[in-house]
C-alpha positions as CSV (number, residue, x, y, z in Angstrom):
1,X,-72.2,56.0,-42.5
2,X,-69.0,55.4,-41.2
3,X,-65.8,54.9,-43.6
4,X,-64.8,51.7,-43.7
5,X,-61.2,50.5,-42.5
6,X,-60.2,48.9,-46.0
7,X,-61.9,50.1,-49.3
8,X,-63.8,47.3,-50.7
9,X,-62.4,46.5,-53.8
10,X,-58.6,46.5,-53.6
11,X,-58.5,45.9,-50.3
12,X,-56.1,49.2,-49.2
13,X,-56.1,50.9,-45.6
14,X,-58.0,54.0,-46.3
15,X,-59.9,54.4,-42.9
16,X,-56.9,56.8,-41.5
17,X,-57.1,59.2,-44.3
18,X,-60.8,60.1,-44.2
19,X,-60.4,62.9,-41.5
20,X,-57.9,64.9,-43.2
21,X,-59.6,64.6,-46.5
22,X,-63.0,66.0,-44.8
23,X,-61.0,68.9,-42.9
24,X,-58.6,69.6,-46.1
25,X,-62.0,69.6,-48.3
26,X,-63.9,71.8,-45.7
27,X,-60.9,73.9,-46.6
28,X,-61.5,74.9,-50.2
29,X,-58.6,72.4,-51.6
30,X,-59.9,70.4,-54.7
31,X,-60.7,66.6,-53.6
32,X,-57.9,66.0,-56.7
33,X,-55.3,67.3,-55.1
34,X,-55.6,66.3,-51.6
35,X,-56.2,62.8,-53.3
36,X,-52.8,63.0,-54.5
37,X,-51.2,64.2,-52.1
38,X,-52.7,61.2,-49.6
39,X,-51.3,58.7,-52.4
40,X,-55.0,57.5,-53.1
41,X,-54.3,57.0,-57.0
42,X,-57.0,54.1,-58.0
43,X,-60.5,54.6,-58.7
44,X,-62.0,52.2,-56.1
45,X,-60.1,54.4,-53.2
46,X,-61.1,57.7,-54.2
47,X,-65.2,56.0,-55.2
48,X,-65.0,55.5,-51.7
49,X,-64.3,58.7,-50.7
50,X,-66.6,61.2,-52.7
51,X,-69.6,58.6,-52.5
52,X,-69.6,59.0,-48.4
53,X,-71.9,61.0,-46.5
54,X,-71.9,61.7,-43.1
55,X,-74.8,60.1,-41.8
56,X,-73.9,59.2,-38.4
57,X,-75.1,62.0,-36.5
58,X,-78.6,62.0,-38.4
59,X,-79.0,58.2,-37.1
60,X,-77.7,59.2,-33.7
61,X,-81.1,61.3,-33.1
62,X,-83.5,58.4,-33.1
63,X,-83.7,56.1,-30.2
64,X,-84.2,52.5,-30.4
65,X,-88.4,51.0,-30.3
C-alpha cells in the first residue's frame, strides 16, 4: 500500500514524512523518537505509520487478466 497524503482521522499532511521515517527506522532509531522529532504527536498520525506495509512492489509482480 501506498501512504496516504492526509492521515484519516485528523486530517494532517503526513504523506511527506513517510520516507524519512522508513530510512531513519531502517537505521536502528526507535519509531518514538523519530516520531518526535517529525512533530507526529497524536495517535491517529503515528496508527498510520506503524500499521503500513510496503506492499506495492508485491502487487507490482502480477499482471493484469
Amino acid at each position: 500500500m501506498i501512504i496516504p497524503v492526509r492521515c484519516f482521522s485528523c486530517g494532517k499532511p503526513i504523506g511527506h514524512l513517510w520516507k524519512e521515517f522508513k530510512e531513519r527506522v531502517a537505521t536502528g532509531e526507535s519509531a518514538k523518537k523519530v516520531f518526535d522529532e517529525l512533530d507526529l504527536e497524536r495517535y491517529c498520525c503515528r496508527a498510520m505509520f506503524l500499521g503500513q506495509e510496503d506492499y506495492i512492489e508485491l502487487v507490482g509482480k502480477f499482471k493484469k487478466s
